[in-house]
N, CA and C atoms as an extended XYZ file, in Angstrom:
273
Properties=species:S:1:pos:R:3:atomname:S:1:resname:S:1:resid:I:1 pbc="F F F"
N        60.524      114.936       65.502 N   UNK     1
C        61.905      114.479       65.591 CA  UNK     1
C        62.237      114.219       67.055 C   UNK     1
N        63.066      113.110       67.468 N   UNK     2
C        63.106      112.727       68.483 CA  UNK     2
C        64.588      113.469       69.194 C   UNK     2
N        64.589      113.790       70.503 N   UNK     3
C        65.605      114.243       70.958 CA  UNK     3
C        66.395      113.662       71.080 C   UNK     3
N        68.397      114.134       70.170 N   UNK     4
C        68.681      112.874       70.441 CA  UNK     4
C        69.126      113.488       71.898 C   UNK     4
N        70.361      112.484       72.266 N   UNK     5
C        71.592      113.103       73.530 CA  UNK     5
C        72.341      113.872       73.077 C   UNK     5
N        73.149      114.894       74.017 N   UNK     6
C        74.160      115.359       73.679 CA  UNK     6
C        75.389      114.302       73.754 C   UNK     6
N        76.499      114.787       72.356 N   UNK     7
C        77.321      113.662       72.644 CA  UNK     7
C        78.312      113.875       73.739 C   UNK     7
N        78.935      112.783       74.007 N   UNK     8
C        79.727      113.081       74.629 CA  UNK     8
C        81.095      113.973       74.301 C   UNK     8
N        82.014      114.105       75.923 N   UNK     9
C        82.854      115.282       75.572 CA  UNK     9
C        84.248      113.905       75.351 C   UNK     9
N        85.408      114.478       74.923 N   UNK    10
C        86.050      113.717       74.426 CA  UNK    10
C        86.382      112.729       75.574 C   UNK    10
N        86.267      113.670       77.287 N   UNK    11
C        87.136      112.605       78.093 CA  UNK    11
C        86.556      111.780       78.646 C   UNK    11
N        84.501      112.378       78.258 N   UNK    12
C        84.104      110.614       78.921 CA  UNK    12
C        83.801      109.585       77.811 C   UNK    12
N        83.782      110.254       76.276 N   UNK    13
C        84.388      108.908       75.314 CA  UNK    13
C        85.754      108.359       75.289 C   UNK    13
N        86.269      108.928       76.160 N   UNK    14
C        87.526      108.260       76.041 CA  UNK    14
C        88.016      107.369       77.489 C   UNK    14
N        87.244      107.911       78.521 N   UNK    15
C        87.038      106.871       79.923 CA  UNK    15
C        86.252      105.524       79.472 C   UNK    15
N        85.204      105.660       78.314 N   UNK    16
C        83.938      104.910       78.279 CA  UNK    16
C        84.974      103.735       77.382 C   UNK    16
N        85.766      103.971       76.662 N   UNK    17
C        86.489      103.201       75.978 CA  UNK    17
C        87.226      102.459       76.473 C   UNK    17
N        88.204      103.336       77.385 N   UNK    18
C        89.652      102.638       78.609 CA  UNK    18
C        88.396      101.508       79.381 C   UNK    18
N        87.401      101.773       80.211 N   UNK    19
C        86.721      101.335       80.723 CA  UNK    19
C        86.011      100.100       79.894 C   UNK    19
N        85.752      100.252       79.194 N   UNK    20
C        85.119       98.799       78.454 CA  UNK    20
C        86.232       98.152       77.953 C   UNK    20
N        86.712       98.582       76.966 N   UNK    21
C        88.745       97.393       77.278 CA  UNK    21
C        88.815       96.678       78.471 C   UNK    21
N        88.772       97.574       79.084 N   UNK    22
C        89.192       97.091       80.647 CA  UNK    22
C        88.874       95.609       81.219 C   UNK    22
N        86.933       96.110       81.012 N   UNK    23
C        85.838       95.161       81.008 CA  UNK    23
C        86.296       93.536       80.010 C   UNK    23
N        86.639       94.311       78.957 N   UNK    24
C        86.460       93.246       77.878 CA  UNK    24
C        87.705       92.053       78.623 C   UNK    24
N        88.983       92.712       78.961 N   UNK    25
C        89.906       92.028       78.917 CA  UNK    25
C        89.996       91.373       80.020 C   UNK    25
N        89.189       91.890       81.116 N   UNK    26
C        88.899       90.906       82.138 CA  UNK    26
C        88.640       89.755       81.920 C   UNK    26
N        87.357       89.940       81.043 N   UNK    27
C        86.152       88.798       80.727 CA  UNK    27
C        86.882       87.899       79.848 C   UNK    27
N        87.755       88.242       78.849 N   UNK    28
C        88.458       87.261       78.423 CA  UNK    28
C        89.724       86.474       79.164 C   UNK    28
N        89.985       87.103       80.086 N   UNK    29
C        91.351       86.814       81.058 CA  UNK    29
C        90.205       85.472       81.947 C   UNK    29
N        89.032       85.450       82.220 N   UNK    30
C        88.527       84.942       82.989 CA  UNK    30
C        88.263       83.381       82.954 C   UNK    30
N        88.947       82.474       83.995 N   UNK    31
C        88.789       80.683       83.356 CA  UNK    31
C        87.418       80.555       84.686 C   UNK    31
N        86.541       79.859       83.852 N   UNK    32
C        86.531       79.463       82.611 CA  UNK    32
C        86.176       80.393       81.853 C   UNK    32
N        86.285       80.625       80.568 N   UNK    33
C        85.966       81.270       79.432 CA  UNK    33
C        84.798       82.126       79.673 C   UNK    33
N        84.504       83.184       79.939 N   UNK    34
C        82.714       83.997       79.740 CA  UNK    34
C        82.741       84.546       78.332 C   UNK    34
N        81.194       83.971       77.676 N   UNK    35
C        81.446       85.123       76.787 CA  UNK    35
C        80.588       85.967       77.399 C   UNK    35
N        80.724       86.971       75.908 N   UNK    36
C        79.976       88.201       76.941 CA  UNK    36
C        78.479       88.026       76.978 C   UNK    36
N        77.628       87.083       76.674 N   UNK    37
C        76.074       86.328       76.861 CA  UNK    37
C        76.002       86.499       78.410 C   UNK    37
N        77.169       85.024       78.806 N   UNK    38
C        77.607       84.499       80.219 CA  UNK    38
C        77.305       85.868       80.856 C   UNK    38
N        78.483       86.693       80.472 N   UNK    39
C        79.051       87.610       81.681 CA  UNK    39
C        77.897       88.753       82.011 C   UNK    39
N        77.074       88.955       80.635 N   UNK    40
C        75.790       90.159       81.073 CA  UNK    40
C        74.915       89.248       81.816 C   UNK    40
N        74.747       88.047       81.176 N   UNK    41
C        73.271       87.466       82.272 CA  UNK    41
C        74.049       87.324       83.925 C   UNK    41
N        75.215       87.051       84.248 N   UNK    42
C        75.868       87.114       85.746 CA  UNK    42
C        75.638       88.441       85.968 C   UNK    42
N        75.811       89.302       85.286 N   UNK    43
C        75.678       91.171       85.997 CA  UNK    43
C        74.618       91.677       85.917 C   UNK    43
N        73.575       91.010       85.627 N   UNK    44
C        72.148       91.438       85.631 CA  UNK    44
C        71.618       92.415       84.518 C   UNK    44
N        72.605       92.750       83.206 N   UNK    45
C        72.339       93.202       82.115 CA  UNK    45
C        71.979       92.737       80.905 C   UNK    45
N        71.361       93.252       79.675 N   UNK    46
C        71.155       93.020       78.920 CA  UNK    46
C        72.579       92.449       77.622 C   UNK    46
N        72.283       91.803       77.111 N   UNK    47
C        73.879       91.200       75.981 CA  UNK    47
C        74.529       92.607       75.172 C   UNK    47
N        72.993       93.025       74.795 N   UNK    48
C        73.561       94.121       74.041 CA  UNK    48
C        74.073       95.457       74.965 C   UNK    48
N        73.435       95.422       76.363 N   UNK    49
C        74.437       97.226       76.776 CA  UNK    49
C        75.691       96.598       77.133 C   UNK    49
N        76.075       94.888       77.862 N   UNK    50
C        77.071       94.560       77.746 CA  UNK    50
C        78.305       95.126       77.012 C   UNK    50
N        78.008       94.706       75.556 N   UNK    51
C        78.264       94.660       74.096 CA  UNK    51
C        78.501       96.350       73.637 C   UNK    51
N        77.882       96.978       73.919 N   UNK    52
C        77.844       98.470       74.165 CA  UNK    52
C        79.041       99.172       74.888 C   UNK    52
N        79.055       98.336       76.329 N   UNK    53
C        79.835       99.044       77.031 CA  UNK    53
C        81.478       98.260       77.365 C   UNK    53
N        81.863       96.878       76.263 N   UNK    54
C        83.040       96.544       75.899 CA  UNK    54
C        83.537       97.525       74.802 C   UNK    54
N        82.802       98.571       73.772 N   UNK    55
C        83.058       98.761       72.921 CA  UNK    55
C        83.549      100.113       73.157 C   UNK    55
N        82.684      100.535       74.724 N   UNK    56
C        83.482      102.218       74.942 CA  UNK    56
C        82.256      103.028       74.179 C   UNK    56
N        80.951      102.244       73.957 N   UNK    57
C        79.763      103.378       73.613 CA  UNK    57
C        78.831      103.705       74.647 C   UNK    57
N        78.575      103.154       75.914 N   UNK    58
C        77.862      103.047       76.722 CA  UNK    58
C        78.178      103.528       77.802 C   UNK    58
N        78.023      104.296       78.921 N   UNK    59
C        79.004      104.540       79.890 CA  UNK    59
C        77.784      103.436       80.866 C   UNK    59
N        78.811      102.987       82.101 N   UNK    60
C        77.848      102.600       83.392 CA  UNK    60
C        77.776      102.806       84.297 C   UNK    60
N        76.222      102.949       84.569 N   UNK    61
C        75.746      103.628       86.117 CA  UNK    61
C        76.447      102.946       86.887 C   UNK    61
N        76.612      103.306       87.903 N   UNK    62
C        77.372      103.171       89.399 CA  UNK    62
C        76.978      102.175       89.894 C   UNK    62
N        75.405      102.275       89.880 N   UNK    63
C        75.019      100.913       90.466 CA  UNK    63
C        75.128       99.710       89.924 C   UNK    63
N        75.753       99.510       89.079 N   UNK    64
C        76.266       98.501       87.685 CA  UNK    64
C        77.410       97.462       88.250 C   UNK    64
N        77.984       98.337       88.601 N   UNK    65
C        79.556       98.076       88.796 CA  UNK    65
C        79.399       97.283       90.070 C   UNK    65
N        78.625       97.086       91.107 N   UNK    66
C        78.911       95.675       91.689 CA  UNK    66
C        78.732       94.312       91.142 C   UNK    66
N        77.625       94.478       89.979 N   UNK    67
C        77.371       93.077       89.579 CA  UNK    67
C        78.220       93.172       88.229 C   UNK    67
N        78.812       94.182       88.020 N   UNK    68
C        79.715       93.838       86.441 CA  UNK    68
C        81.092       93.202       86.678 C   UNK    68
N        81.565       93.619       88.409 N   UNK    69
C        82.718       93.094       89.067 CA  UNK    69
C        82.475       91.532       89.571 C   UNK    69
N        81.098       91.401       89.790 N   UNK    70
C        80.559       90.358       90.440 CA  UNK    70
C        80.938       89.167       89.701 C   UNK    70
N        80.559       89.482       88.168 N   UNK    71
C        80.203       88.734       87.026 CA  UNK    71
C        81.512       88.119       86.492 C   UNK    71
N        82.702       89.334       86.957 N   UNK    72
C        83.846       88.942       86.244 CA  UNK    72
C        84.860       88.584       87.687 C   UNK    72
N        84.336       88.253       88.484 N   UNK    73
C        85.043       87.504       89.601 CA  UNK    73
C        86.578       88.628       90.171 C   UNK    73
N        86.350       89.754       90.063 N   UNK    74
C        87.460       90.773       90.684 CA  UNK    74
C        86.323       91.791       91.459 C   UNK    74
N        87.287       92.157       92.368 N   UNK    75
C        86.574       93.415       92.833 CA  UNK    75
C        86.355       94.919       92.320 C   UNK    75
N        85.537       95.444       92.227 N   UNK    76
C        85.168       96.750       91.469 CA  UNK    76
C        86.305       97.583       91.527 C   UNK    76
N        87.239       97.886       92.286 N   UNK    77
C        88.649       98.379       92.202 CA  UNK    77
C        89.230       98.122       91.100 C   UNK    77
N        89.196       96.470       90.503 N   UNK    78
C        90.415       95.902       89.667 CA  UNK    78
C        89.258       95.863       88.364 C   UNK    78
N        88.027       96.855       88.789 N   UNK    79
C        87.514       97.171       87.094 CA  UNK    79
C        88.307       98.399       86.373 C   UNK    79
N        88.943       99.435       87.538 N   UNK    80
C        89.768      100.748       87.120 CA  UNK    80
C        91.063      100.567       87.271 C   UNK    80
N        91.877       99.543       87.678 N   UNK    81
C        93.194       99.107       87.647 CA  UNK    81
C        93.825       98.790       86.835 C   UNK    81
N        94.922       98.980       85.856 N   UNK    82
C        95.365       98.585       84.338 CA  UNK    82
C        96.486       97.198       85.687 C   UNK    82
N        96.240       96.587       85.120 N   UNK    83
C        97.140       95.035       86.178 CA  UNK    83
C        97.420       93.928       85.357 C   UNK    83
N        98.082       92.723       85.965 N   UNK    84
C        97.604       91.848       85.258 CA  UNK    84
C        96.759       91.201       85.550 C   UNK    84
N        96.134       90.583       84.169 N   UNK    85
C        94.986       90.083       84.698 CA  UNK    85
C        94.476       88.639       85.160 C   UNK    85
N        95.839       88.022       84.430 N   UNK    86
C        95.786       87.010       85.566 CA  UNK    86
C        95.631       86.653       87.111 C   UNK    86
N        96.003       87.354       87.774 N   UNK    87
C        96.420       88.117       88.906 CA  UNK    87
C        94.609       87.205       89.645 C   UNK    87
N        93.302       88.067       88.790 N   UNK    88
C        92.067       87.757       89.084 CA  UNK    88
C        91.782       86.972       88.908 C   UNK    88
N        92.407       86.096       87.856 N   UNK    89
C        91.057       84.920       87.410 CA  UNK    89
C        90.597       83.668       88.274 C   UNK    89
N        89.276       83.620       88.436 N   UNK    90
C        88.774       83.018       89.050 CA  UNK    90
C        89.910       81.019       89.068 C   UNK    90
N        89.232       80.405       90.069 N   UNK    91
C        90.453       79.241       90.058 CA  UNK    91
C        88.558       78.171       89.564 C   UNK    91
């Protein structure tokens, strides 16, 4: 039997969630349009941990977060900022 993980505790499933919303609503706030294909191949990830980590199942490494900010044209600040999000979108 394979080991699984321990799960998580409620407050980093519940950061991992705020945090991929976050993600998601960027990426849709973003002209032109990314889907999330676009936006993982710009951040140097795979579609599916993408997809993972819009959904609040995935948490992401640190070192992530320059090219996940990269990808969605804001700075890694305005990945933890509730704002509007117009505010970012690329012109």
């Amino acid at each position: 039997m394979k080991d699984r993980p321990a799960p998580a505790d409620d407050s980093t499933a519940q950061f991992n969630a705020q945090f991929g919303a976050r993600v998601k609503r960027l990426r849709e706030a973003h002209v032109p349009y990314l889907s999330q294909e676009a936006a993982a191949h710009r951040a140097g990830v795979a579609v599916s941990t993408w997809s993972r980590v819009e959904r609040g199942l995935q948490s992401v490494h640190p070192q992530r977060l320059p090219g996940i900010a990269r990808s969605l044209g804001v700075g890694i600040a305005n990945l933890f900022e509730e704002g509007d999000e117009d505010e970012w979108r690329d012109s």
